[in-house]
N, C-alpha and C positions, 0 to 999 in steps of 0.2 A: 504494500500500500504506500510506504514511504518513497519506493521508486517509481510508482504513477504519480504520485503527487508535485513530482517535480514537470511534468509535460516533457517538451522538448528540451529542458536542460539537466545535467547532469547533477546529483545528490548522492553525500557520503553519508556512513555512518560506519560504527564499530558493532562486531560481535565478543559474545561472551558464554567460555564454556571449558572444555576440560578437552584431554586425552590419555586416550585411552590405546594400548600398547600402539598400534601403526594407523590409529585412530583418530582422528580430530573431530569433537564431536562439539558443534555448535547448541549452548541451552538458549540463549535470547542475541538480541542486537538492540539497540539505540542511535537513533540519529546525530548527527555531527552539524552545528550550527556553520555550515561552509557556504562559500559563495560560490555557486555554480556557474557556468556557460554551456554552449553546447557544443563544446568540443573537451572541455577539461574541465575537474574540480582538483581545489587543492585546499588543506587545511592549512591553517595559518597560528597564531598564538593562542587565539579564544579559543579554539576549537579543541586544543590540545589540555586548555587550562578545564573545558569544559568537561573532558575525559576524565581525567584524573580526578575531579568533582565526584563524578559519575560513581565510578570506581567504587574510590573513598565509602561515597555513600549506600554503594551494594554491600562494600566488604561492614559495613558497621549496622549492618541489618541481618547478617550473617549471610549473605552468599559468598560459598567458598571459589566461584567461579571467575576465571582471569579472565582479562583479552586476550584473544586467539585470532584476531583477523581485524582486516577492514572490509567493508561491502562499498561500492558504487554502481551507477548506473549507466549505460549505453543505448541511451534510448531512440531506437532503431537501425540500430550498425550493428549487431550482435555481441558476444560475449568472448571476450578477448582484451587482452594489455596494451596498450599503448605505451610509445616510449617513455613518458612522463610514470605512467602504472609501475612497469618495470624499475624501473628508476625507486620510486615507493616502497613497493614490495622488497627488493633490497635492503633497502635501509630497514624494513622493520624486519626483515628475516637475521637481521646484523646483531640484531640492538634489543628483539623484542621476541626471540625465538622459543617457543616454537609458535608459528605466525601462519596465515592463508590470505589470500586475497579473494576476492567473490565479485563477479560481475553481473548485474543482472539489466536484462532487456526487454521493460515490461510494454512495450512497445508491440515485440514479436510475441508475448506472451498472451496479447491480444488477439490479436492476429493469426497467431498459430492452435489456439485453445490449448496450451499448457504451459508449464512456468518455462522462459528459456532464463538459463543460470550456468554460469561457470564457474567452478573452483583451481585457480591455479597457486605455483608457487615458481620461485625464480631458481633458473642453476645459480652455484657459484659461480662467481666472477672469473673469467676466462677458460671456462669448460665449455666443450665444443661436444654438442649431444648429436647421437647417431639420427641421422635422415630418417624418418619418418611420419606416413601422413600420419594426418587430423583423423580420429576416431568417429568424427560427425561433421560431415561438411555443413558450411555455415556461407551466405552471401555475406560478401562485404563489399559495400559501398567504393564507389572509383575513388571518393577524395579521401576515403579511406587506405585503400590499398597500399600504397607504399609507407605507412605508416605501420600496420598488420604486419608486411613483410619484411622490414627492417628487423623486426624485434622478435619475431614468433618461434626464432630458435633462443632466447634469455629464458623461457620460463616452460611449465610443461602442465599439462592437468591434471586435475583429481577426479576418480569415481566419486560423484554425489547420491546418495540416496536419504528419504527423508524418513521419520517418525515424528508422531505428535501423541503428549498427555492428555491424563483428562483433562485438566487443565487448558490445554491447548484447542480440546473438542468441544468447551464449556465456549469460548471466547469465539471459535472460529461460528459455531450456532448463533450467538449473540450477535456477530456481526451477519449474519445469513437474513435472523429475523430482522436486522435493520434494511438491511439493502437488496432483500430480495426481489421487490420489484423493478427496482432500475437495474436489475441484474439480468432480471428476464425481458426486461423492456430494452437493454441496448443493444445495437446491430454494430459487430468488429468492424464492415464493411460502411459505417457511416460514423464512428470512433476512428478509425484509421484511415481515414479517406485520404487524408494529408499523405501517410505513410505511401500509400499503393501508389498514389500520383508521380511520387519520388522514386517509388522501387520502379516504375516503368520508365520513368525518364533516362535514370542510372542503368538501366537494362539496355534502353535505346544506345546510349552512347557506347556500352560494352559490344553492342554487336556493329556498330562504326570500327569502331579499333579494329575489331576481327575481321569486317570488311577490309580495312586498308591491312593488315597483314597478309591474306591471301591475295590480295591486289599485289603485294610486293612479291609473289613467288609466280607471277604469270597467269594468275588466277586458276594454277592447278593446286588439287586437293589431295594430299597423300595421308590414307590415315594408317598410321600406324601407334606405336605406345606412346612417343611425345607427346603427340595429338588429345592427346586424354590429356594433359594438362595445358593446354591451347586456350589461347583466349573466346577460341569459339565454342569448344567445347564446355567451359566455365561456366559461360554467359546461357547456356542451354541447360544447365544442372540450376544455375537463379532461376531461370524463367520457367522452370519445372515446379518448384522449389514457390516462386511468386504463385504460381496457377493454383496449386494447393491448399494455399493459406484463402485463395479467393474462394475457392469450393468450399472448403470448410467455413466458410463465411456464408456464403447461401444455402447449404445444409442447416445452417442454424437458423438461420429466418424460414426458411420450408417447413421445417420443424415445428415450428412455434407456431407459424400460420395456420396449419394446421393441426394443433391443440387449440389454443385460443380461437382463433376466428373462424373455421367452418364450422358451422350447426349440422346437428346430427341428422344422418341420414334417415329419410321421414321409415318408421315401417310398413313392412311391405301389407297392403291388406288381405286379412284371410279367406281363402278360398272354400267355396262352397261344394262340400260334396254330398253327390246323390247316395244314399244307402241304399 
């Protein structure tokens, strides 16, 4: 909720929680009093002085639970470090260990109908990690890209998976009973409208580029293994990728249209028979 709240600009905060043998297991988070944009946040002295506030006042209530990470938001470029992140997470894997960074994208999380979230952490400083893909491909944005690929060999993923208390299922009910209606009443597909506007335009220009690189080989097409990672071939795994989040958007409104607004089909009247 904290990272829709910010729309189009970026919002931090810290989590809080314990591990457990090769475990990092998140209990809560709290927000970070930061000034956001929408390309970077960064905490600055309040924000730090705020933490430790924060802290202070769990640990003297008795929670025995530290800081274990920071969370920010990527709202609509996916889940991934930028050099700045990188940079961050560093510093707190240095100084503040054992640390996680978490990004989330409640943008596509709309869009996609489930949470999109990443947990990474950074190699050390001048360790060169062996080649290998992304475990889930993810679009990223053109003004994006050489930002993503400068840096996406610094840090590496975690398996996420989630559980929630009673506690948890007391609160997540409480907020169900508040906003249930506008829950069922909004459409992803006029909520994101901004989004999909931008994801086609950023698609348009990806298959430009791939136009003008097969314009420079004589505009013959040789597919072979390179070619799977081709600009054209990319830009057809988004626009795959786009198409889906648009169905699962009109799936949901078909859906609903038909719960809510068609009336039940009249019954059939009873037929007369002769004994």
């Amino acid at each position: 909720m904290h990272a829709r709240s910010g729309g189009t600009l970026e919002v931090m905060g810290m989590m809080i929680g314990k591990v457990d043998g090769q475990t990092m297991i998140v209990m809560d988070a709290f927000a970070l009093p930061v000034e956001g944009s929408e390309t970077r946040v960064n905490a600055h002295t309040a924000a730090y002085e705020y933490m430790s506030q924060y802290m202070n006042s769990a640990h003297s209530v008795g929670r025995l639970e530290n800081a274990i990470g920071w969370y920010h938001s990527h709202p609509g470029y996916g889940c991934w470090l930028s050099g700045v992140d990188c940079s961050t997470q560093m510093g707190n894997q240095q100084y503040q260990e054992p640390f996680l960074a978490v990004v989330i994208d409640p943008t596509r999380t709309i869009s996609a109908g489930k949470v999109n979230l990443g947990a990474f952490r950074t190699y050390p400083k001048g360790y060169k990690p062996p080649d290998e893909s992304p475990a889930e491909y993810q679009t990223i944005p053109l003004n994006k890209i050489e930002d993503f690929g400068v840096h996406c060999k610094q840090y590496y993923s975690l398996d996420v998976s989630y559980f929630k208390s009673s506690l948890d299922q007391r609160l997540l009910d409480l907020l169900w009973n508040k906003y249930w209606l506008s829950t069922l009443s909004s459409s992803p597909l006029l909520t994101n409208s901004e989004y999909m506007s931008g994801q086609i335009s950023d698609l348009s220009e990806k298959l430009e580029q791939a136009e003008q690189q097969v314009g420079r080989h004589g505009g013959a097409l040789h597919f072979d293994r390179d070619m799977d990672e081709g600009k054209l071939a990319k830009a057809s795994r988004d626009s795959c990728q786009m198409t889906s989040e648009a169905i699962h958007g009109l799936m949901s409104q078909v859906i609903k249209d038909h719960l809510f607004n068609k009336s039940a089909a009249p019954a059939s009247e009873p037929m007369a028979v002769d004994s």
